[in-house]
C-alpha positions in Angstrom: 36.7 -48.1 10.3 33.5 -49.8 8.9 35.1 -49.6 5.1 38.0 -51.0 6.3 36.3 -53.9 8.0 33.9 -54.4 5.1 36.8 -54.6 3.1 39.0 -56.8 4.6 35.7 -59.2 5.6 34.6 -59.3 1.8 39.1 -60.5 1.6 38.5 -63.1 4.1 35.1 -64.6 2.0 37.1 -64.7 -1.0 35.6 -61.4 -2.5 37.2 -58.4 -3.7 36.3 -54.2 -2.9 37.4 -51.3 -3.8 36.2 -47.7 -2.3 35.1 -45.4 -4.9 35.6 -41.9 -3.7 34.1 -40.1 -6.7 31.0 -40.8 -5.9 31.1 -38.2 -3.1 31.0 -35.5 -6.2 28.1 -36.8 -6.8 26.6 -37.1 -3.9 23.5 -35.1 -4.9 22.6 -37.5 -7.9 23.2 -40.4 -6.1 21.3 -39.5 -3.3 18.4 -39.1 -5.6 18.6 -41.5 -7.7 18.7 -43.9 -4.4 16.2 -42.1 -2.3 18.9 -40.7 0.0 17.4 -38.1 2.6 19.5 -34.8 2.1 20.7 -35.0 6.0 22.8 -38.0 5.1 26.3 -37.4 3.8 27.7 -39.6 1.3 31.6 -40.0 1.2 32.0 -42.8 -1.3 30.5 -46.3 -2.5 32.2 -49.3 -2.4 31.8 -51.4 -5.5 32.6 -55.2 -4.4 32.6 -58.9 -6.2 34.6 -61.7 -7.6 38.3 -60.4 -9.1 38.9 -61.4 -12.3 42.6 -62.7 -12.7 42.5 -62.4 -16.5 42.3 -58.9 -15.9 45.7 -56.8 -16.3 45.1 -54.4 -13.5 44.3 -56.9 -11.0 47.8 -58.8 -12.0 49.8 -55.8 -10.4 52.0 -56.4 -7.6 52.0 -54.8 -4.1 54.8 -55.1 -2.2 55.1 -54.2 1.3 58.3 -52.9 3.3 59.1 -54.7 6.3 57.6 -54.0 9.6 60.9 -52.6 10.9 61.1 -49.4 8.5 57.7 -48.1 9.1 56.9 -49.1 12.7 58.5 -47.9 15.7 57.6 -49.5 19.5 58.6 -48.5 22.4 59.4 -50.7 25.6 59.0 -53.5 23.4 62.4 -55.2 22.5 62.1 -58.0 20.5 58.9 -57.6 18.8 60.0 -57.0 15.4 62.9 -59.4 15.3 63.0 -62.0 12.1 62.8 -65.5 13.5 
């Protein structure tokens, strides 16, 4: 939940984030190399900053389905209606 809120607080400054799982194979060197006591696990890193819009990869589009094909309430008619 922290990443998740780091993440979507760097969004809301105008920054961008990504998680970067593979440093979790390499925990060991990147605990050393940082100091890191061995009793601390490391998962991933998240590498953050200004996009660049010039880039290709940061030009792909993500498109979302609606709310209605991958929610389901109960005893809540209504919620989901279009306006």
């Amino acid at each position: 939940m922290y990443a998740q809120n780091f993440l979507l607080s760097l969004a809301a400054r105008g920054l961008a984030g990504i998680p970067q799982t593979i440093l979790g194979v390499y925990a060991d060197t990147v605990r050393e190399f940082l100091g890191v006591p061995e009793e601390l696990k490391l998962l991933f890193g998240i590498s953050f900053g200004t996009a660049d819009p010039a880039v290709p990869v940061n030009a792909v589009g993500r498109e979302r389905v609606p709310l209605q094909q991958s929610v389901v309430l109960h005893d809540t008619p209504g919620v989901l209606d279009r306006e």
